[in-house]
C-alpha positions in Angstrom: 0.0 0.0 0.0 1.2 3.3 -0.7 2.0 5.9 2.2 -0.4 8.2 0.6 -3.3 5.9 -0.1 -2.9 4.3 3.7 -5.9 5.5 6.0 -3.7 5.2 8.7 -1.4 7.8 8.3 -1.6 11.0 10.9 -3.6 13.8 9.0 -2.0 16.3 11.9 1.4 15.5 10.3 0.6 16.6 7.2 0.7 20.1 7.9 3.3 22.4 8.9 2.3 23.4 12.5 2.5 27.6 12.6 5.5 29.1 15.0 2.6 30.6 16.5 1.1 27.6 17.3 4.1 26.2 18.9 5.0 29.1 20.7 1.3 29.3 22.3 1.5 25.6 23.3 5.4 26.0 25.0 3.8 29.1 26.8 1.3 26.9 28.3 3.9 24.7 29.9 5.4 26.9 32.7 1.8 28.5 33.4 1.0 25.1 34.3 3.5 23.7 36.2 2.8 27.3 38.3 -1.1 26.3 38.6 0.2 22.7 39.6 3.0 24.4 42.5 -0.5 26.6 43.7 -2.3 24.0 44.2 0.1 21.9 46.1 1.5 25.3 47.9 -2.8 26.2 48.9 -2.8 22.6 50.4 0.5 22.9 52.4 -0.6 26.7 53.6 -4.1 25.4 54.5 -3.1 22.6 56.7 -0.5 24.6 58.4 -2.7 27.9 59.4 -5.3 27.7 62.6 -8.9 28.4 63.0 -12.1 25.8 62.5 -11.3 22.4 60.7 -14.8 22.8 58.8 -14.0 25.8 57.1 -10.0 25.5 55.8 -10.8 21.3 54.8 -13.5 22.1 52.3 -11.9 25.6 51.0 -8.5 24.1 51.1 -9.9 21.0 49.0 -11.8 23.5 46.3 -8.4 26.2 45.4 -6.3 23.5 45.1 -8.4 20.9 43.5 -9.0 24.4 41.0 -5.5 25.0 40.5 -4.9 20.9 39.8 -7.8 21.3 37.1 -6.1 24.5 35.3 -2.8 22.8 35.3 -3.9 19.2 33.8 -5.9 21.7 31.2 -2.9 23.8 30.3 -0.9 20.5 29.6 -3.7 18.7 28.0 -4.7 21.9 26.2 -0.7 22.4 24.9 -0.5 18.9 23.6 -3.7 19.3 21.8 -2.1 22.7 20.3 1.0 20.5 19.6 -0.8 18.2 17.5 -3.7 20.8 15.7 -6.5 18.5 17.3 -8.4 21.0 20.0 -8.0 24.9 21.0 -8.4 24.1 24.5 -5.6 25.6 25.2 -7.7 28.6 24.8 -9.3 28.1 28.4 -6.7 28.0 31.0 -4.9 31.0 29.0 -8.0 33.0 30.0 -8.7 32.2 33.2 -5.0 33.3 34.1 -5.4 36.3 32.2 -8.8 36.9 33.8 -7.1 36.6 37.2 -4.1 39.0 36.0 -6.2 41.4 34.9 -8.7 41.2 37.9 -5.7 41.6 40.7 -4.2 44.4 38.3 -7.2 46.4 38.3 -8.0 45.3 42.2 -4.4 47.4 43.0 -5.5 50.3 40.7 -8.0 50.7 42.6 -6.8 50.6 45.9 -4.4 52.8 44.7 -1.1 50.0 46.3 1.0 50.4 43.4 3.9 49.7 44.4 6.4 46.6 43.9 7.3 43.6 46.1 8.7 40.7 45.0 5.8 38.2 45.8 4.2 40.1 42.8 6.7 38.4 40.1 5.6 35.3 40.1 1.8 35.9 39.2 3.1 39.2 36.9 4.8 37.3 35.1 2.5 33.6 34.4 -0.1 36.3 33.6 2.3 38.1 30.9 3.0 34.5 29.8 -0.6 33.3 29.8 -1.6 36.1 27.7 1.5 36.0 24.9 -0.3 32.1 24.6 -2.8 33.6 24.2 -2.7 36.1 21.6 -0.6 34.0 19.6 -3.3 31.3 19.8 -6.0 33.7 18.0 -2.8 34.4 14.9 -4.8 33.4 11.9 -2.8 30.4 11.4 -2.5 29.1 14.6 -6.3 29.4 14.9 -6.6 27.3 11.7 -4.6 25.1 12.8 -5.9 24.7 16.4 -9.8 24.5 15.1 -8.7 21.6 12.6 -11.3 19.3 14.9 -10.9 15.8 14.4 -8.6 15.9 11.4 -5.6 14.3 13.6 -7.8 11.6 15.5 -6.3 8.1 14.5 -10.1 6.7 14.9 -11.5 8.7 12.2 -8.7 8.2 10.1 -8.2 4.2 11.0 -11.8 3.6 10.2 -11.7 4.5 6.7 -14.0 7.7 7.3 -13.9 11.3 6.8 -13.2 13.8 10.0 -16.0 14.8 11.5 -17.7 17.8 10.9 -17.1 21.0 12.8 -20.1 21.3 14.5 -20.0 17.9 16.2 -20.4 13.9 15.3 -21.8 13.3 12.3 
């Protein structure tokens, strides 16, 4: 069988994937491994503070179970950006951001602005999260990132066409 006629092949490999595109999903790596430090950090801090069992247990549980969920996205979302299969990448990128933006405008309006150096760490994943995520919405990384189903080995070891954007068809 030829290698162009076989059904197996990976349709993701067969285009180039943008620099954008790769950029976006290397972004995504630190900002999750930060998510995945918070989470275990919020645990550590929680157990070791005072005050009523029944109100740090379940808060504790919720931030960090939170910050495990946006780091598994981040690294699930920048290996579906790798291969051109999913932009969920997308979603982690802007809940950072959102949380950027909201503790930015929080000291505007308090009028604190001034620097310390426990404000590097979430300055800069939110400087990061947002390159990701501009250079996710380039043209040709979005093309390349809404390419749904085109890479999936079932659709293409089955013998079938992709399926459609707009879901299962």
């Amino acid at each position: 069988m030829d290698e162009v006629d076989d059904p197996r092949r990976d349709v993701a490999t067969d285009a180039r994937r943008p620099v954008s595109a790769t950029i976006a999903a290397l972004l995504m790596v630190p900002v999750s491994v930060t998510w995945a430090f918070f989470a275990i950090a919020w645990g550590v801090v929680v157990y070791g503070t005072g005050g009523a069992l029944i109100l740090r247990i379940p808060l504790g549980v919720a931030i960090s179970a939170l910050c495990a969920l946006l780091a598994l996205m981040g690294v699930v979302g920048a290996v579906q950006a790798w291969r051109g299969a999913s932009p969920l990448l997308r979603l982690p990128a802007k809940f950072t951001v959102g949380l950027f933006a909201i503790a930015i405008i929080n000291l505007l309006v308090q009028g604190r602005i001034s620097w310390s150096p426990s404000q590097t760490v979430p300055l800069a994943v939110g400087v990061v999260a947002a390159l990701a995520l501009l250079l996710s919405y380039r043209p040709a990384a979005a093309a390349w990132l809404t390419r749904a189903g085109a890479g999936t080995p079932r659709a293409a070891s089955d013998g079938r066409r992709p399926y459609p954007r707009g879901g299962v068809g």
